[in-house]
C-alpha positions as CSV (number, residue, x, y, z in Angstrom):
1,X,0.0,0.0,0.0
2,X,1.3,3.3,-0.9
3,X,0.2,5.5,1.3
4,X,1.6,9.0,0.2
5,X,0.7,8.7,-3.7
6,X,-1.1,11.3,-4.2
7,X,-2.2,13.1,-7.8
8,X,-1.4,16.8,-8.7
9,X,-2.2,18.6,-11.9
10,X,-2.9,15.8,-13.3
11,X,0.3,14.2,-12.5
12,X,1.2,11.5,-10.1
13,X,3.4,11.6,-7.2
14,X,5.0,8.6,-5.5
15,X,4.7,11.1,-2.4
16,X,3.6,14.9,-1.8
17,X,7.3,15.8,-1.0
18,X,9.3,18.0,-3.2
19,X,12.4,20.0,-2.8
20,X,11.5,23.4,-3.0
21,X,13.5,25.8,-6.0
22,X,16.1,27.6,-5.0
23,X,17.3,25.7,-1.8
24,X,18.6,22.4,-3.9
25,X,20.4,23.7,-7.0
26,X,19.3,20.9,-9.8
27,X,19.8,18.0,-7.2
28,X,23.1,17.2,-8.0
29,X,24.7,18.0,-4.5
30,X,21.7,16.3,-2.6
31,X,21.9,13.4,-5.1
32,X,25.5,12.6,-3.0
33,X,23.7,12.1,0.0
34,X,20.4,10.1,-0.7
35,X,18.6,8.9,-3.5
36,X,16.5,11.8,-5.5
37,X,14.4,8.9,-6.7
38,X,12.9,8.2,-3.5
39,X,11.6,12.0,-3.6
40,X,7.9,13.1,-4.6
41,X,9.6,16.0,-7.5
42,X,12.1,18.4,-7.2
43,X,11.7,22.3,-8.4
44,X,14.7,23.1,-10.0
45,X,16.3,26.6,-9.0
46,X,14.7,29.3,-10.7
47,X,15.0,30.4,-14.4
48,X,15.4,33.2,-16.5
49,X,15.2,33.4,-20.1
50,X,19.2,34.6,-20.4
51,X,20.3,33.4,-17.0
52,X,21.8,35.8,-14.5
53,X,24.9,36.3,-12.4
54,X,22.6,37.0,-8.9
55,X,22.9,39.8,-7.0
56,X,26.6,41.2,-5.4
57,X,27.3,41.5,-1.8
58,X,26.0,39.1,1.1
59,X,23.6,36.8,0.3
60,X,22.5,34.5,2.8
61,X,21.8,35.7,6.6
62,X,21.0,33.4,9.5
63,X,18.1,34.9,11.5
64,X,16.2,34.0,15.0
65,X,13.8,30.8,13.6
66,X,14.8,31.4,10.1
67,X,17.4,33.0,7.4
68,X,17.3,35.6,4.8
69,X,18.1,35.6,1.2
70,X,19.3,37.6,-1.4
71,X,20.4,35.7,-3.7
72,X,19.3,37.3,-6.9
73,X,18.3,34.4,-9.4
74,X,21.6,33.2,-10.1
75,X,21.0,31.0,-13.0
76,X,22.6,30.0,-16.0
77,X,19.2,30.6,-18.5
78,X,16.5,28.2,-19.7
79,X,18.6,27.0,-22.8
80,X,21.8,26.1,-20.5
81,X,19.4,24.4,-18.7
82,X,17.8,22.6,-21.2
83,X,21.5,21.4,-22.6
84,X,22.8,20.8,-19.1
85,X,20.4,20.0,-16.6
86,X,17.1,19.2,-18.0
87,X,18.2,15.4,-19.5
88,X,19.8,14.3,-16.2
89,X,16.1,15.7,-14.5
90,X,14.4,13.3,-16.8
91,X,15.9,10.1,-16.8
92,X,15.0,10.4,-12.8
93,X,12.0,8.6,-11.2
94,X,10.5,11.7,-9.8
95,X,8.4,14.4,-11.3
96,X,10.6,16.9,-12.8
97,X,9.3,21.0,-12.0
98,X,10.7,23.8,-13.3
99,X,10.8,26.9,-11.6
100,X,10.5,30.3,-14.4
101,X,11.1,33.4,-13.5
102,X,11.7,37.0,-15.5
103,X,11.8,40.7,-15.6
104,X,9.6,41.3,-18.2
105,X,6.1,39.9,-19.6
106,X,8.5,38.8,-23.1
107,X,10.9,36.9,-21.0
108,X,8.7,34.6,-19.7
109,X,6.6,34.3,-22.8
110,X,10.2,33.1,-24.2
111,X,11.3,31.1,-21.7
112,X,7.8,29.2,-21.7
113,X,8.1,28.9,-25.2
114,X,11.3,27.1,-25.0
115,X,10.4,25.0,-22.6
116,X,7.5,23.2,-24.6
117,X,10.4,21.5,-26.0
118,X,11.2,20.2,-22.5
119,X,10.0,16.8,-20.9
120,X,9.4,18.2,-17.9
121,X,6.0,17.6,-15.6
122,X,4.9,21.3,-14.8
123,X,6.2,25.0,-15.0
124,X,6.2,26.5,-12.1
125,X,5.6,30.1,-12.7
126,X,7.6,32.5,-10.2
127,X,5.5,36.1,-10.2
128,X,7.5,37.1,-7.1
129,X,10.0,38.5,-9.5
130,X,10.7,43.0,-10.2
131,X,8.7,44.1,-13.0
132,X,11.2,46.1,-14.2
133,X,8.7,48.4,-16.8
134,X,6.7,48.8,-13.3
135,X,9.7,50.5,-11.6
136,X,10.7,47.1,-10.0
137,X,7.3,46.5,-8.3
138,X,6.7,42.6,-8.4
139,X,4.8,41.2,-10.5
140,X,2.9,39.1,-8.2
141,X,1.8,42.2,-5.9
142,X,-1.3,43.4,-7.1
143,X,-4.0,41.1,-9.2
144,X,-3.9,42.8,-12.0
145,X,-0.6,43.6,-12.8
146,X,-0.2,39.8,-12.0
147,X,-3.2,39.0,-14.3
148,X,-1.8,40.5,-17.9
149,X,1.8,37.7,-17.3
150,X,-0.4,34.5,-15.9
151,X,-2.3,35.0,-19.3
152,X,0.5,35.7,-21.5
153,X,2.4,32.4,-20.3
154,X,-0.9,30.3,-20.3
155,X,-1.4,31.1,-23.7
156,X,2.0,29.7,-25.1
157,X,2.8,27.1,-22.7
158,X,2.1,23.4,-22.9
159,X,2.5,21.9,-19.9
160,X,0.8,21.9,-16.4
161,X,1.0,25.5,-15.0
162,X,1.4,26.2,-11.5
163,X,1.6,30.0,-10.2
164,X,4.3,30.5,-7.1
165,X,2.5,33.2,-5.2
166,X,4.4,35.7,-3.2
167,X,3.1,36.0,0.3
168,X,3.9,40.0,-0.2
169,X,0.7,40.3,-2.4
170,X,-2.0,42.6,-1.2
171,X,-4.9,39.7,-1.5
172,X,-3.6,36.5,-1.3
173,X,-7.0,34.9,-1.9
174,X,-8.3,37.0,-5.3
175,X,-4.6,36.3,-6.9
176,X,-5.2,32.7,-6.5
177,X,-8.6,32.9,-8.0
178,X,-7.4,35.4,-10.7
179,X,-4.4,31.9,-11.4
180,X,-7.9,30.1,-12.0
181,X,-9.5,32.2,-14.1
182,X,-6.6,32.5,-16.3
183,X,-6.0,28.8,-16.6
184,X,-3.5,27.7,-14.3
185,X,-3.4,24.0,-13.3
186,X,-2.7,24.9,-9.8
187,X,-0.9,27.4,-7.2
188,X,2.3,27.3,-4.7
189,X,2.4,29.6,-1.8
190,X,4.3,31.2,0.0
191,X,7.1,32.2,-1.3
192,X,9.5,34.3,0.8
193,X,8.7,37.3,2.9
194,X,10.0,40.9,2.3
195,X,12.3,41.2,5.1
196,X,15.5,43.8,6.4
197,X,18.2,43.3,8.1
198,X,20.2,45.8,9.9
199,X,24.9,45.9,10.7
200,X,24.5,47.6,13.5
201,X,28.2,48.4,13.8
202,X,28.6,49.2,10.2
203,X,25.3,51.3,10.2
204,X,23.8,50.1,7.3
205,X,21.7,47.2,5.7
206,X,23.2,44.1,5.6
207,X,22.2,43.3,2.0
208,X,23.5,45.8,-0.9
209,X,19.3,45.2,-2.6
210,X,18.8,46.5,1.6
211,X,15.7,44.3,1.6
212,X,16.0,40.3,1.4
213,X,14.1,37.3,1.4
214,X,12.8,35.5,4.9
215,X,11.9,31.9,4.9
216,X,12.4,29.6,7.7
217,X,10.0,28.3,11.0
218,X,9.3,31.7,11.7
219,X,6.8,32.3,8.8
220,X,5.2,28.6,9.0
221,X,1.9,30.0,10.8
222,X,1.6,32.4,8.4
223,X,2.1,30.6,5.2
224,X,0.0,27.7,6.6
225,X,-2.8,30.3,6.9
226,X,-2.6,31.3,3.7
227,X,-2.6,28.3,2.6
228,X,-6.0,27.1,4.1
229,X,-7.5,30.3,2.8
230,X,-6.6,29.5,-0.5
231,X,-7.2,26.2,-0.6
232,X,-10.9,27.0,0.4
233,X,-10.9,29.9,-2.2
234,X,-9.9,27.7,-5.2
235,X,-10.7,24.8,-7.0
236,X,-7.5,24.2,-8.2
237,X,-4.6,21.8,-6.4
238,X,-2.7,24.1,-4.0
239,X,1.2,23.2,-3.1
240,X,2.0,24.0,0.4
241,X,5.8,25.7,1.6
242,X,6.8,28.1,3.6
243,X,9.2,27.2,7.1
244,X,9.0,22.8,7.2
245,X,10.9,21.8,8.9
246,X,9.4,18.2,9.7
247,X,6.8,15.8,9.2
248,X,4.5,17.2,11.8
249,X,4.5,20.7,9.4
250,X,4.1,19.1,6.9
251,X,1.1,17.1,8.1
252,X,-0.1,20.3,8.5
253,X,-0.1,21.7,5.8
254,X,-1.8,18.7,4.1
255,X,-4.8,18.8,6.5
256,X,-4.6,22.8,5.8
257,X,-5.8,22.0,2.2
258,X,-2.4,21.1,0.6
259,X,-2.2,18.6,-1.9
260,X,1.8,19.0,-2.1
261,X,4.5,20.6,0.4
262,X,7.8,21.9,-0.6
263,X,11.0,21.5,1.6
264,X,13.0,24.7,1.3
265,X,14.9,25.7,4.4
266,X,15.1,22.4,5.9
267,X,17.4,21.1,3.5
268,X,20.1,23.8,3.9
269,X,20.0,23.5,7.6
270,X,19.7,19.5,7.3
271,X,19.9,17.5,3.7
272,X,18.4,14.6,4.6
273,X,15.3,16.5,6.0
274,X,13.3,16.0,2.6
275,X,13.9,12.3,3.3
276,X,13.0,12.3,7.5
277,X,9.7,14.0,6.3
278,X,8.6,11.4,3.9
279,X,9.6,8.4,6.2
280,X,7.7,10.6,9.2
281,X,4.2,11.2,7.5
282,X,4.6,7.4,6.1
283,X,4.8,6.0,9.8
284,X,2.0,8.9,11.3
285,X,-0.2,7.7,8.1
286,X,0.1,3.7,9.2
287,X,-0.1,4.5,13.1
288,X,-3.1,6.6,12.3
289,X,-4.9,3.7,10.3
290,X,-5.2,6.0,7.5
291,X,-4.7,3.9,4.1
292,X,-3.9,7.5,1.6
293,X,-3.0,11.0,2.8
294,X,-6.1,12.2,1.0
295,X,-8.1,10.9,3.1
296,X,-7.1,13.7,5.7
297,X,-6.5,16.8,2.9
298,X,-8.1,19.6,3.7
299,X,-9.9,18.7,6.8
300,X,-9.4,21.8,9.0
């Protein structure tokens, strides 16, 4: 009996865990240390249509319950990756996600594009990126703005679409059901939290972009409300993230309305963790006497 399987999208998962994009490269460091295969899907790190350098300056910062990012999309483009990354990704047993981001309504348009002629599972659409014809206002802020690039992508691309939203957005709920309306496949949420922090001693913000990503245990109970909210506000397949850390989260998050649950933190602070979660909700689902996770989706 498999317990975990679950569906998503269309698309089946040996399990609901997958490594979250940006905190496991394309697998190839975590793939020294256990088997990928025994993983629900991975999200590679995000994408750009030309690939980028990241940001200068200090990029990761270890805070009370969580850390802070500014790592800037450091990526080597969508056709490196295609050349690259994307076979290995492929010839895995897991279901292959990957992560798009952009600066512009055009690049992502392109980068879907080119990756119709991919193998991959779903796109997983990052909106949390700076608009840069808005004056660097993210996309994934305000409905509307958000609406116009969820189309755009729809439109031209070919496989499952999920939408990453950003937990910065000023209604968490209508942005989801705008993803619907414009034919997404299904949502992820959260993404990090706009965050500062401050060098006391050298008097000025510790990142050169002054504000940074926060992810980590310290933004769980928020995530995971935003998570039931949306879940009860769509009726599209949500994917849960945002601070799990182990099984227990991530239980919750399933019985919050989530039909998947990213591992993002966890794995920089331990790399097995991906793996102590699966084995964790496999053991709670057997002691519990429940025969498929589904059976206790959504039940808050």
């Amino acid at each position: 009996m498999n317990r975990l399987k679950t569906t998503f999208c269309g698309v089946e998962f040996k399990n609901p865990v997958v490594l979250a994009s940006g905190t496991c490269g394309f697998g190839r460091e975590l793939a020294e240390i256990r088997d990928l295969e025994l993983l629900g899907g991975i999200s590679s790190k995000g994408l750009t249509l030309n690939g980028s350098k990241g940001n200068a300056g200090i990029r990761v910062w270890e805070t009370p319950s969580g850390m802070m990012n500014s790592v800037g999309m450091e990526n080597p483009g969508v056709r490196r990756f295609l050349e690259e990354e994307e076979p290995r990704l492929e010839s895995l047993g897991l279901v292959n996600i990957v992560n798009l981001g952009g600066h512009s309504e055009e690049d992502y348009v392109e980068g879907a594009k080119l990756l119709n002629g991919a193998a991959c599972d779903i796109v997983e659409l990052n909106i949390s990126c700076p608009n840069v014809k808005a004056g660097g206002m993210n996309f994934g802020v305000k409905t509307e703005v958000a609406r116009g690039l969820v189309r755009s992508v729809r439109e031209v691309c070919r496989h499952p679409l999920v939408v990453k939203l950003s937990p910065n957005a000023e209604d968490i709920t209508g942005l989801a059901r705008m993803c619907e309306e414009e034919g997404a496949d299904g949502v992820s949420l959260t993404n990090t939290y706009l965050a500062l922090a401050i060098d006391i001693y050298k008097r000025k913000p510790v990142f050169d972009n002054v504000y940074a990503g926060l992810s980590g245990p310290a933004v769980r109970p928020i995530s995971l409300r935003m998570v039931h909210q949306v879940a009860k506000a769509v009726n599209i397949p949500v994917m849960g993230l945002g601070g799990i850390m182990t099984w227990q989260d991530a239980i919750e998050y399933v019985m919050a309305g989530a039909t998947l649950v990213q591992i993002g933190t966890a794995t920089l602070v331990r790399p097995e963790s991906a793996w102590e979660i699966i084995d964790g909700m496999e053991r709670f689902l057997e002691e519990q006497g429940i025969r498929n996770i589904e059976e206790i989706r959504g039940i808050i």
